[in-house]
N, C-alpha and C positions, 0 to 999 in steps of 0.2 A: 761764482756760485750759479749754477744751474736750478729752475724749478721759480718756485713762486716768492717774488721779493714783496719785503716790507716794504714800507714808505724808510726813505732812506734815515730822517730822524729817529725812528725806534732801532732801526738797524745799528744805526753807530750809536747808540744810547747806553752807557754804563750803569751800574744800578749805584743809586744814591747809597751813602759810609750811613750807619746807624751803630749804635749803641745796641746791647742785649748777646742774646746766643751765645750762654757762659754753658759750660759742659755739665754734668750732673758733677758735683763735687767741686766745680769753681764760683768765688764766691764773686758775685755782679754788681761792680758798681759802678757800668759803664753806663747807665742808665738814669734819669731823670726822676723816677716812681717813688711812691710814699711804700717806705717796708711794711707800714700795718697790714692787717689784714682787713680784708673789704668786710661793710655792715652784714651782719646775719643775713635780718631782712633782706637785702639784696640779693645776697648767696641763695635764699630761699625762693626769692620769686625766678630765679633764673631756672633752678633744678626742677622747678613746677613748670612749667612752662610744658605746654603739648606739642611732641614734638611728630605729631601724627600727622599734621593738618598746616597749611600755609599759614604765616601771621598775617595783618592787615596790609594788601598790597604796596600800599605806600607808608604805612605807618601814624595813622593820623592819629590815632589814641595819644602815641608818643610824642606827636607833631604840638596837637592842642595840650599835652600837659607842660611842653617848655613854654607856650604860648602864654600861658596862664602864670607862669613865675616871673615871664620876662615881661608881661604887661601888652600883649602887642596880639594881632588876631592870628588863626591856626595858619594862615596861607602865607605869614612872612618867616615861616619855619621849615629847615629842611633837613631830617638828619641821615644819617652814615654809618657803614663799618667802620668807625673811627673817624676823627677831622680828617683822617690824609685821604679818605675815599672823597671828601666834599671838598679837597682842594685837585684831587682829580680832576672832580664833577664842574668845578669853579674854572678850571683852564681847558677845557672841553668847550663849556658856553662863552666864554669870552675870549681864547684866545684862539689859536687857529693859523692858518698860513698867512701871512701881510698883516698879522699884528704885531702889537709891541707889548713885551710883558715888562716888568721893573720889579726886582728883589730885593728888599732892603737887607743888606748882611752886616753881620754875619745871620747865618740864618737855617733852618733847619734842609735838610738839602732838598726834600720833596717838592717845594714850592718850584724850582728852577726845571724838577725833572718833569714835573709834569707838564709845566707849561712848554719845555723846549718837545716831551711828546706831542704836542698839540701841533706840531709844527710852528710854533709864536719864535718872535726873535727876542732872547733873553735879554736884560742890562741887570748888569750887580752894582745896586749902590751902598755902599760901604759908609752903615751910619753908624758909627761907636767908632769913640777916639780914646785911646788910653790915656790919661794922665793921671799924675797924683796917686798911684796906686790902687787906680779904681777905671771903670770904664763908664762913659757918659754919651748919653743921644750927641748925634748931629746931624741935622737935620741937610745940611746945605748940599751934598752930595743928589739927594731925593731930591731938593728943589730942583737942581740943575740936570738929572734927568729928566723928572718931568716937560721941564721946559724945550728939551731938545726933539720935541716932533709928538705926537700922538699916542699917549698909552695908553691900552684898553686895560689894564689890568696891574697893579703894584699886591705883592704881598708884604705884607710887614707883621710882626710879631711884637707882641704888646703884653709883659715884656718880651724883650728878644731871647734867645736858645745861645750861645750859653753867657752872654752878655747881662742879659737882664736889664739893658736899656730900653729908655719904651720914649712916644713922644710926649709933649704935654698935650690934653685933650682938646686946648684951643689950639695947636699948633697945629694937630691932625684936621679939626672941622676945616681952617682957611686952607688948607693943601686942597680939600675934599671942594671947596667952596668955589678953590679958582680952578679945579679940572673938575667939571662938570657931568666931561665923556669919559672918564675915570671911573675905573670898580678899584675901589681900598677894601680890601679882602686885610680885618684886622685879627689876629690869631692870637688871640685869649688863653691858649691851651697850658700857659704857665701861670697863669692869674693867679689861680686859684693857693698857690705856693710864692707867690711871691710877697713882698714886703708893703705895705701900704700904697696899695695900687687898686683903684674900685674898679668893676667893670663897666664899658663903655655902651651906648645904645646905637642900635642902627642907623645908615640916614638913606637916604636916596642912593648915596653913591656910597658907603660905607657899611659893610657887610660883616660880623663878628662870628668867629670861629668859636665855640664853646668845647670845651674836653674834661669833664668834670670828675672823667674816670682816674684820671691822674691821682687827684687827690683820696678820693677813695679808695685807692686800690685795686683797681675794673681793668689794667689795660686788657687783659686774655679779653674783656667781653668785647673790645672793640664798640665804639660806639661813641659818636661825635653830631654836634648841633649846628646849623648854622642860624642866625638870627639877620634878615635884612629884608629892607624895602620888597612886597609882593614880588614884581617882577624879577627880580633878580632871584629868590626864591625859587620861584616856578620855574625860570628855567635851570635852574641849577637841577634840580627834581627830573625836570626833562632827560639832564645829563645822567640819571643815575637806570639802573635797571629796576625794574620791580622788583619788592621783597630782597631788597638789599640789606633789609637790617633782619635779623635772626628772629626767630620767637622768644628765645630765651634773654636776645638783649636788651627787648622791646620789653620786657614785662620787668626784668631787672631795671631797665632803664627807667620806667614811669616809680615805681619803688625809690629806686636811688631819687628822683627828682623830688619829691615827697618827705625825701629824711636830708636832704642836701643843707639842708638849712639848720638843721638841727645838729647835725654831726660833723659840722664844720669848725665850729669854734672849738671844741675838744681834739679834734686831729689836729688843728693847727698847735693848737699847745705842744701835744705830745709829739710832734714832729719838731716845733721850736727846741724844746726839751732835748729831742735824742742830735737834731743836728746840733746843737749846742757842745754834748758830752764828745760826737766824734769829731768836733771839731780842735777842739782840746786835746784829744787822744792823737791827733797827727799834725799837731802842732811842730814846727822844723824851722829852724831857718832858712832853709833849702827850698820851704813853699811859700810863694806870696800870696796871697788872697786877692783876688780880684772881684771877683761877682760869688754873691754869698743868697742862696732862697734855701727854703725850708727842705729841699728835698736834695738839694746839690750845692757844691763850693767846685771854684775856678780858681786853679791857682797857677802863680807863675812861677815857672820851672827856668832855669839857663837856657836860652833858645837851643844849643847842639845837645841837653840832655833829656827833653821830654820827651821824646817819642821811645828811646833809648829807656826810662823810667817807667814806660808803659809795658815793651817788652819785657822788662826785667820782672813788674809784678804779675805780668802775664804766666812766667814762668815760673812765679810762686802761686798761682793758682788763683789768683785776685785780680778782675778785670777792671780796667779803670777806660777813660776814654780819651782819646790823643785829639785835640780841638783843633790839627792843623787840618783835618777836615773841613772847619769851620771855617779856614781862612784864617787861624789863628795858632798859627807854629809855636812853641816856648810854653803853652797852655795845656792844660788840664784839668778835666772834668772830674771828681769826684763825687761818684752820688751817693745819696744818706744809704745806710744799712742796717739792721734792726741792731738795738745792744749788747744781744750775745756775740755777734760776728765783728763788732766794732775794734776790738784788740787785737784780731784777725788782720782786721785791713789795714791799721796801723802799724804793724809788726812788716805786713808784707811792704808796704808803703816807703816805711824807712828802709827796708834792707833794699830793696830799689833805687834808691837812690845813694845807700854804702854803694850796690855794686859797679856803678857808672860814675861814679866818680862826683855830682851833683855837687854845685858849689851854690851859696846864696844868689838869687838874681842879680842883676845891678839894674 
């Protein structure tokens, strides 16, 4: 190649597997999202929003109103076109050439791409162990990377993507407690859908990721929180550009912040409610359940038939998601979909698995 070169890690840099990009007419439920549709209010302060004029360069309307729910003052807040701009912004400030970053996986892919653009040396530690027809934290993987030389930076997901394991809150503080020069960057952004799981507060070295749009129905607005210790804040903010967050998601977003409390326990029903019905509706022998939250189920497929199963509903018009992405081959994502479509996916579902042949797991 002739002319002007990257730095050689964005060069040889592939783009991380995601979920979404279903065609007009395919029905998506490769995806993680609540099918409701997002609050009025919300809808309304986004389409008012002036789009004539800059919003507030940094955002601090928006800054000081997560301040104010999370208990903590406007400066240990930072937000984002979405969490994944502030896990950018977080392996920007902390990680970098002659660092050490740490993945807890399985895990969403963006945490490892961004930090391996930073130039940082990546480690995947692999914390979810299958047994019993369920998957469960382990922790001893993470111990023993940490302990093997200097990490400026571990992401972990609390719960985990598509595991849904998470740690226990004492088990994260003594991690946080004995690496001191440690940034735990903990990513919340399934909380809010998962099963009896509170959220966690910042410390020094413990950093929490918020996505609240998930539950509402917000991803198109883009728009994500970070909650930590000042410094670590500030320079996260450093790493962003100005006027990163939109007008429109700034003012939706103080709205949404405002009704989040109130329009939570109704979504979660009615999310319980419809995952419940679809869950029934593609009930099979041929699928085992693994990780079950409000907006997705993981099941396990024959290890030679699920990616084969994916293709096949691909090809009936219903996207589903192949988890060997995740590090998790024989798996399968299914995400919730509203219940007119629900007969839909179950129809395509099963004949996916007539047409490969799919036998019960073992």
């Amino acid at each position: 190649m002739s002319g002007p070169r990257p730095r050689p890690e964005l060069e040889a840099l592939a783009p991380a597997v995601h979920g979404g990009g279903a065609a007009p007419g395919e029905l998506d439920a490769s995806t993680a999202l609540s099918p409701l549709a997002p609050p009025d209010a919300v809808v309304a302060a986004a389409r008012a929003a002036p789009l004539d004029r800059y919003p507030p360069v940094d955002a601090a309307p928006l800054r000081a109103a997560y301040a104010r729910v999370a208990g903590l003052a406007p400066d240990a807040v930072a937000v984002g076109a979405g969490s994944v701009e502030l896990i950018w912004a977080l392996a920007r400030a902390y990680g970098g050439p002659g660092r050490r970053v740490v993945v807890a996986a399985p895990a969403f892919g963006e945490y490892a791409q961004a930090a391996r653009a930073s130039g940082a040396t990546v480690d995947v530690a692999w914390t979810a162990r299958e047994a019993d027809g369920a998957f469960a934290w382990d922790g001893a993987p993470l111990a023993r990377a940490l302990d093997g030389g200097e990490v400026a930076l571990v992401f972990l997901a609390r719960p985990g993507s598509p595991t849904l394991v998470a740690p226990a809150p004492a088990a994260l503080a003594a991690l946080a407690a004995a690496h001191p020069r440690t940034l735990f960057v903990v990513d919340e952004a399934y909380q809010p859908v998962a099963l009896d799981l509170a959220p966690l507060r910042p410390s020094e070295n413990v950093a929490i990721l918020r996505s609240d749009t998930k539950i509402l129905g917000l991803a198109g607005l883009r728009l994500g929180a970070l909650l930590a210790a000042p410094p670590v804040a500030h320079a996260v903010r450093a790493a962003l550009p100005p006027w990163n967050v939109s007008a429109p998601a700034q003012a939706a977003g103080l709205v949404a912040i405002e009704t989040l409390a109130a329009e939570l326990p109704a979504r979660r029903a009615r999310l319980a409610a419809l995952a419940a019905a679809q869950r029934a509706l593609v009930d099979d022998p041929r699928l085992s359940p693994r990780a079950a939250a409000l907006t997705f189920t993981v099941y396990r497929i024959s290890p030679d038939s699920a990616s084969a199963v994916v293709a096949a509903a691909a090809a009936r018009g219903v996207r589903l998601r192949d988890c060997a992405s995740f590090g998790l081959p024989g798996c399968v994502r299914v995400g919730l979909v509203d219940a007119p479509e629900q007969p839909r996916l179950a129809a395509a579902l099963r004949a996916a698995l007539d047409a490969v042949g799919a036998t019960p797991p073992s």
